[in-house]
C-alpha positions as CSV (number, residue, x, y, z in Angstrom):
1,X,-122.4,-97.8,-5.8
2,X,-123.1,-101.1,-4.4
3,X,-125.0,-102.5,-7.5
4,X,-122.4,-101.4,-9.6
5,X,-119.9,-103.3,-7.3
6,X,-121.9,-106.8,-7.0
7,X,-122.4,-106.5,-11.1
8,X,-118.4,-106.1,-11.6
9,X,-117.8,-109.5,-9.1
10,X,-120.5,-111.3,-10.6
11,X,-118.9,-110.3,-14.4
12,X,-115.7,-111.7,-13.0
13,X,-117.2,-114.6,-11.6
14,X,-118.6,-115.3,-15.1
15,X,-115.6,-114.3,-16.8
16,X,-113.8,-116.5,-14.3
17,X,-116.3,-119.8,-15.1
18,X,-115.6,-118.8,-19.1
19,X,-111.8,-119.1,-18.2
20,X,-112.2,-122.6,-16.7
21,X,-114.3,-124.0,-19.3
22,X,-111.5,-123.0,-22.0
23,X,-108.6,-124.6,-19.2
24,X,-110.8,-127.6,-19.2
25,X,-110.6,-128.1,-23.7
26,X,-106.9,-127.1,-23.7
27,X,-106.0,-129.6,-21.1
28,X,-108.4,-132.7,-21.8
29,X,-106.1,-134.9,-20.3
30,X,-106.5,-135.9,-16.1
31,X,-104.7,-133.5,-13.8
32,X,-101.8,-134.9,-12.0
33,X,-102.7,-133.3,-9.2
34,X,-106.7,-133.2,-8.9
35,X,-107.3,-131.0,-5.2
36,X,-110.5,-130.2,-3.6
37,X,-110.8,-126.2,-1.4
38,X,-113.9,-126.0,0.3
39,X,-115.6,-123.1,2.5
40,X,-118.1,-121.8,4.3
41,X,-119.2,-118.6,2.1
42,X,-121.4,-118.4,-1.3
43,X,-120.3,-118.1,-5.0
44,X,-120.7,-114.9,-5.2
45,X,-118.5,-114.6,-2.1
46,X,-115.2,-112.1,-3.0
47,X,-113.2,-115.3,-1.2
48,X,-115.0,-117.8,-4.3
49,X,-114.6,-114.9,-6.9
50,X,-111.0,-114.5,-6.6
51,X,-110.2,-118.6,-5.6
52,X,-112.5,-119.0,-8.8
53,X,-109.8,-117.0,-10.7
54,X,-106.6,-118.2,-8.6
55,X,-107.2,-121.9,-9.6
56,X,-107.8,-121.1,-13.4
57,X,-104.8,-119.3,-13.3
58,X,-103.1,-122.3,-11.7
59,X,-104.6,-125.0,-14.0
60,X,-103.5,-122.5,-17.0
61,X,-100.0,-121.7,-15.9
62,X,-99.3,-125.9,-14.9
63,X,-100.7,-126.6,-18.2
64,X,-103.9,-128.9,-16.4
65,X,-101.2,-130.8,-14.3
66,X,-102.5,-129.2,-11.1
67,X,-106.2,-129.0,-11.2
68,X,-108.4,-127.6,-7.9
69,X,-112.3,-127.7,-7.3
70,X,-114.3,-125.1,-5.7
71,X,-116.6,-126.9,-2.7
72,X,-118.5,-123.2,-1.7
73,X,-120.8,-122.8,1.1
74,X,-120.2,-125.7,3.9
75,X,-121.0,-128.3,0.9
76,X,-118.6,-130.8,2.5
77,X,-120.1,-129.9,6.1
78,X,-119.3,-127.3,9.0
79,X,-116.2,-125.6,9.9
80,X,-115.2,-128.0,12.4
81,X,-115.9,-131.4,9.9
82,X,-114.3,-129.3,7.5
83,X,-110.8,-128.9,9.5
84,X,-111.3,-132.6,10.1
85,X,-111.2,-133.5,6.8
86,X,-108.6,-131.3,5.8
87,X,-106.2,-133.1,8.5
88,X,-107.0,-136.4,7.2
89,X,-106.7,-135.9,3.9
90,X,-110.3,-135.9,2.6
91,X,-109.9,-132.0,1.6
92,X,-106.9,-130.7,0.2
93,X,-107.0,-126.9,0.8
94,X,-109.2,-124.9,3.2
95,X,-109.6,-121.2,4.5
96,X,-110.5,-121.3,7.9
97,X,-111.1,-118.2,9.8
98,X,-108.2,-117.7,12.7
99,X,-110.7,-118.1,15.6
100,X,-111.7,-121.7,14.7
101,X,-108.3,-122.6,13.6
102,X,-107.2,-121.9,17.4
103,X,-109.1,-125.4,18.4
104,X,-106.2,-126.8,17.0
105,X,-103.5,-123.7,16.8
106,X,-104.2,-121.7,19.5
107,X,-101.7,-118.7,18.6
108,X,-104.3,-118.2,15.4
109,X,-107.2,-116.9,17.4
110,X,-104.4,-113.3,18.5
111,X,-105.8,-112.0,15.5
112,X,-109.4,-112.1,16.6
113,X,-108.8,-109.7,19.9
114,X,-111.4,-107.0,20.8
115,X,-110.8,-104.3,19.7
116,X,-107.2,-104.3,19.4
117,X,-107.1,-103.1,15.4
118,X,-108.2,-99.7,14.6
119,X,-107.8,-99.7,10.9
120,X,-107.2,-102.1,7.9
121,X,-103.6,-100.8,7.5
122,X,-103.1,-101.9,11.3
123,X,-104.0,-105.4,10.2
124,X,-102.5,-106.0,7.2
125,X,-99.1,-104.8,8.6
126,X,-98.9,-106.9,11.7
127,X,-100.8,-110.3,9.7
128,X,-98.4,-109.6,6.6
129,X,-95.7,-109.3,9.2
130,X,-93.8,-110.7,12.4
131,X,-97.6,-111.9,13.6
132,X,-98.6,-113.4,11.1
133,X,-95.2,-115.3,10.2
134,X,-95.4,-116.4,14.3
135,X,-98.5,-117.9,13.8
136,X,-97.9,-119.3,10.4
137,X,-94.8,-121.3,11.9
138,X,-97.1,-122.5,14.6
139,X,-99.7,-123.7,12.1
140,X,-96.7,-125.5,10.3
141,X,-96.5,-127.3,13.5
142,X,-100.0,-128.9,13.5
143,X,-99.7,-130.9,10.1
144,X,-101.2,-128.2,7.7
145,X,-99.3,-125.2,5.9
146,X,-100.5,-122.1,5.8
147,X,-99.9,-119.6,2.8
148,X,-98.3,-116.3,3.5
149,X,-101.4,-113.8,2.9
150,X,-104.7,-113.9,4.6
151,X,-107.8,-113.7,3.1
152,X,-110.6,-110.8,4.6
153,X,-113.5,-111.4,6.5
154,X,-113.6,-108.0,8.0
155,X,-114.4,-105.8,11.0
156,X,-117.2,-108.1,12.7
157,X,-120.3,-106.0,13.8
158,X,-123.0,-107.2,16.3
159,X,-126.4,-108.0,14.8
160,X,-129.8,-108.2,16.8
161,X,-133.5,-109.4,16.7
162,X,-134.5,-107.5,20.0
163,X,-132.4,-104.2,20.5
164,X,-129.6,-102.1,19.4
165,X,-126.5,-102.5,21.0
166,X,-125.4,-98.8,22.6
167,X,-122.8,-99.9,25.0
168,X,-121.4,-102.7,26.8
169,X,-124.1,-103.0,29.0
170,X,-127.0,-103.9,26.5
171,X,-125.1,-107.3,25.5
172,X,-126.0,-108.3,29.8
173,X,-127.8,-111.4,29.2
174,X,-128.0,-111.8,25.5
175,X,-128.2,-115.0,23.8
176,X,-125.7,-114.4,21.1
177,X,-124.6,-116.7,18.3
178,X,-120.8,-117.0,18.5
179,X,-118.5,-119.5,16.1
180,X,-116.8,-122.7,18.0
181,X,-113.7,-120.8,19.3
182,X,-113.1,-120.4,22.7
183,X,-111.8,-116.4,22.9
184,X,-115.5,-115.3,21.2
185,X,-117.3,-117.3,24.2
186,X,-114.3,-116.0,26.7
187,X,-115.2,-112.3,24.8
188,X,-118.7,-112.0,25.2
189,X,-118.9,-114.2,29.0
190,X,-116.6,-110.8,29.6
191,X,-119.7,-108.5,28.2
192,X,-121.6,-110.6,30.3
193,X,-123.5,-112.1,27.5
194,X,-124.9,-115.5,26.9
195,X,-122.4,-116.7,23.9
196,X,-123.9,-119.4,22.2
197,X,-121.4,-121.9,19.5
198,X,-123.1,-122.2,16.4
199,X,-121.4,-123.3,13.1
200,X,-121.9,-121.1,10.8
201,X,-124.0,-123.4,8.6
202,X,-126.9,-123.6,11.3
203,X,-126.8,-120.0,12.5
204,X,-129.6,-118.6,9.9
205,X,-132.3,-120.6,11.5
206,X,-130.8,-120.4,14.9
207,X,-131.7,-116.8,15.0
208,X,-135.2,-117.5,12.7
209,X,-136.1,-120.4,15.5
210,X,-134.9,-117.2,18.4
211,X,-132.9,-120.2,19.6
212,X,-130.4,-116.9,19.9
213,X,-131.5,-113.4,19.7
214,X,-128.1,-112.3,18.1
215,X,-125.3,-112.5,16.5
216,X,-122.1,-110.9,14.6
217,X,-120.4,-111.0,11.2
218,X,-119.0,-108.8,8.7
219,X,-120.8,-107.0,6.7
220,X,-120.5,-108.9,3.7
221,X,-121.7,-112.2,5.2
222,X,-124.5,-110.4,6.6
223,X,-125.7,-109.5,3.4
224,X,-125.0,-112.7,1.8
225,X,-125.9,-115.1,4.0
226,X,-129.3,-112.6,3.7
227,X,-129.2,-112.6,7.7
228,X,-131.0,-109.6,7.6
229,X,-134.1,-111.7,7.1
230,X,-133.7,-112.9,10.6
231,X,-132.0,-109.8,12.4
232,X,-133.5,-106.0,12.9
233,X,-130.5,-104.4,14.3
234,X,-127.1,-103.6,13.3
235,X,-125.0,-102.0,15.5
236,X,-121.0,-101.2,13.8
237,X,-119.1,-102.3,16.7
238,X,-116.0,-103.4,14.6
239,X,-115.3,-105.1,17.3
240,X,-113.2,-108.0,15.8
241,X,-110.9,-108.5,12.6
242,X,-111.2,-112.1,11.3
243,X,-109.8,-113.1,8.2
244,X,-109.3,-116.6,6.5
245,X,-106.1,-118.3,6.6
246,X,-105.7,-120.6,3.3
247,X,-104.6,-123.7,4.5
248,X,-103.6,-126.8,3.1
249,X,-102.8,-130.5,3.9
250,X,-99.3,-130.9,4.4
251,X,-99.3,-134.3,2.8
252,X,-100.9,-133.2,-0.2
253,X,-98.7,-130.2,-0.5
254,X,-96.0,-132.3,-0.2
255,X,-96.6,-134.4,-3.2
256,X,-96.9,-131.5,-5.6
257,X,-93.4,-130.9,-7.4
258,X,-91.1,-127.4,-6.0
259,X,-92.6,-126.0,-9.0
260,X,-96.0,-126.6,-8.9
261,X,-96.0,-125.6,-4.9
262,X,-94.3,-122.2,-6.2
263,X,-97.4,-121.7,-8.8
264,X,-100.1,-122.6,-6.5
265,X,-98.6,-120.2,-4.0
266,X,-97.9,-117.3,-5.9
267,X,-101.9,-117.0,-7.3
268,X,-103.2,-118.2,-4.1
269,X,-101.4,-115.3,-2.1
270,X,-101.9,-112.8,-5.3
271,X,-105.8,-113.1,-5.9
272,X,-105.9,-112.8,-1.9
273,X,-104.5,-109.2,-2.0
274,X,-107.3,-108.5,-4.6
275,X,-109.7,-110.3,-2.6
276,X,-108.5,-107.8,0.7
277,X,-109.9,-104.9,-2.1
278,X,-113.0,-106.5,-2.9
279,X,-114.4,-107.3,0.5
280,X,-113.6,-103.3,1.0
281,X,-115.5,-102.2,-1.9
282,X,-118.2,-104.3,-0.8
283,X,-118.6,-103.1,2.3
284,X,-118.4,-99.4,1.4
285,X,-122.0,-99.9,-0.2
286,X,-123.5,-102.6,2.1
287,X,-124.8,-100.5,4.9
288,X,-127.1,-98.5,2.6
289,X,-128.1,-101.7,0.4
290,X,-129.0,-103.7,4.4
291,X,-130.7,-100.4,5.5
292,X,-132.5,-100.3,2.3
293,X,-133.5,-104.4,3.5
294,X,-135.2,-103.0,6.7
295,X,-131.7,-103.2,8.5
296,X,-131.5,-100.3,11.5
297,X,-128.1,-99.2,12.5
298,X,-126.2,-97.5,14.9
299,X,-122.8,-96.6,15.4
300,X,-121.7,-96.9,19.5
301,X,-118.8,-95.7,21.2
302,X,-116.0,-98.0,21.7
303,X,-115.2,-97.1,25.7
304,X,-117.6,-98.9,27.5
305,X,-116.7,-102.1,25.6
306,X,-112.7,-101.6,26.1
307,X,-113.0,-100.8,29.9
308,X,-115.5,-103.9,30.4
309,X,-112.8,-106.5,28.4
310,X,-110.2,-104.5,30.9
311,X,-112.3,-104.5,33.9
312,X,-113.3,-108.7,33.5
313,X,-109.4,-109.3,33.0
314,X,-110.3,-110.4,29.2
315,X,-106.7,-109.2,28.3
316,X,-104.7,-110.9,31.0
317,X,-106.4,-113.5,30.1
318,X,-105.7,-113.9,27.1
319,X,-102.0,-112.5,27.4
320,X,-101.3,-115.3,29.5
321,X,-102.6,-117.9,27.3
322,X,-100.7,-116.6,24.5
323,X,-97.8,-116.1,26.1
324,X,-94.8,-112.9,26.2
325,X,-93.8,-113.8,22.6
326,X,-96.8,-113.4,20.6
327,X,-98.8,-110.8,22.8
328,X,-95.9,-108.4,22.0
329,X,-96.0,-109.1,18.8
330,X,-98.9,-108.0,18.9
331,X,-98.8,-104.4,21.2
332,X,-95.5,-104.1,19.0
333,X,-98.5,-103.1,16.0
334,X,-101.1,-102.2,18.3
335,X,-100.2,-100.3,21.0
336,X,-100.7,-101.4,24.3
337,X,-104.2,-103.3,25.4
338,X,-104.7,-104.7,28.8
């Protein structure tokens, strides 16, 4: 199943790179509007796939006026430089996962709380919803702009050189690779870890080096960041949701005509509900494809996690920092947490 999935995202990668090629003869002359997006993931990343195909789509349908370049895998530096850039003007569009977004918007991290979504449906209503819009408008207060549907990054799961994780108790001392956001480092102080902030572009030979022993990610970036070559154990916590917001300068966005905004928005937020689909279908193969890499998994009970976040006050915590509004925003989906 998973081969047969990889080999239909890599056809519409190629398919996608055909598409451009023909945009680029049809519309010879320069672009109006010529806009780099960068990233942290790989080509052959569902996020590249589908942005692959959602700026073809745009050049086509503006007839070349609007034309945007793919910078894939930290090319034009870390998360952090990246969201510096974007500000200023040196990158046009960016997705940024929530949880690193919040050192500038700190409502974007509410998406990223343990274990607060039990399903996809969960997160897609309350991100697609009165959340999400909350948060957008709060991002529209920082200088960027935020398009109405997130991209997936999925159910995080907790990774390991040394040891399974069983419970909340075997994460006691761990050095664990976290990103630079402050509610993963508050998460994991409340497991009683050792959190670490890495950017993502350095964490491969952070763990080869055993400057940390562990780390998490979804699935997907596991497998295609091959971070299997440096961890032993998998353990399917699903103990976070992250997913991408696609942001973009506001200055930039600005200068683009009502109708060119409307174009790049509709095919930005329509290839991210197919790029929600593909990050599924991927992970429904990946755990036999990493076992079949020498990963070793194991699937722990939730409780010991929940009532350790409870017990360390992580959810006061983080209540109070978010404030009434947004916090039942969130139970509203959710159900209650603290």
């Amino acid at each position: 199943m998973m081969t047969t999935t990889r080999r239909q995202l890599l056809v519409a990668a190629g398919a996608g790179a055909a598409a451009s090629l023909g945009a680029g003869v049809a519309f010879a002359q320069k672009a109006e509007f010529s806009y780099k997006f960068a990233n942290n993931v790989p080509l052959t990343h569902p996020l590249n796939i589908r942005g692959k195909e959602a700026v073809d789509a745009i050049r086509a349908e503006t007839k070349g006026r609007v034309d945007i370049q793919i910078f894939p895998n930290n090319q034009l530096g870390g998360d952090t430089d990246m969201l510096s850039q974007l500000r200023s003007g040196g990158i046009e569009l960016f997705t940024l996962s929530g949880l690193i977004l919040a050192t500038l918007v700190p409502a974007a991290s509410i998406s990223g709380i343990g274990f607060a979504f039990p399903d996809y449906d969960t997160v897609w209503k309350t991100m697609d919803g009165e959340l999400g819009n909350y948060v957008r408008a709060q991002i529209a207060k920082s200088g960027l702009l935020a398009m109405d549907k997130m991209w997936d990054n999925g159910f995080r799961q907790m990774t390991s050189s040394v040891k399974p994780i069983q419970s909340a108790a075997d994460l006691k001392g761990m050095k664990i690779r976290v990103p630079p956001s402050p509610l993963w480092t508050s998460m994991f102080k409340a497991f009683d870890a050792a959190p670490t902030s890495i950017n993502f572009s350095e964490t491969y030979s952070a763990l080869q080096t055993k400057v940390v022993e562990g780390q998490e990610n979804p699935l997907a970036i596991i497998s295609v960041a091959k971070l299997y070559e440096v961890q032993k154990y998998c353990s399917l916590t699903n103990h976070m949701w992250d997913g991408w917001h696609f942001l973009a300068n506001r200055r930039a966005w600005d200068k683009l005509p009502e109708d060119l905004r409307a174009i790049v928005a509709k095919h930005l937020n329509a290839t991210a509900i197919k790029q929600r689909a593909d990050v599924a279908a991927l992970n429904a193969g990946l755990q036999k494809e990493l076992a079949d890499k020498g990963m070793a998994f194991n699937q722990p009970k939730t409780d010991s996690f929940r009532e350790q976040l409870r017990k360390a006050g992580f959810y006061a915590e983080w209540k109070g920092k978010f404030g009434d509004e947004a916090w039942a925003l969130l139970e509203r989906s959710v159900g209650k947490l603290g």
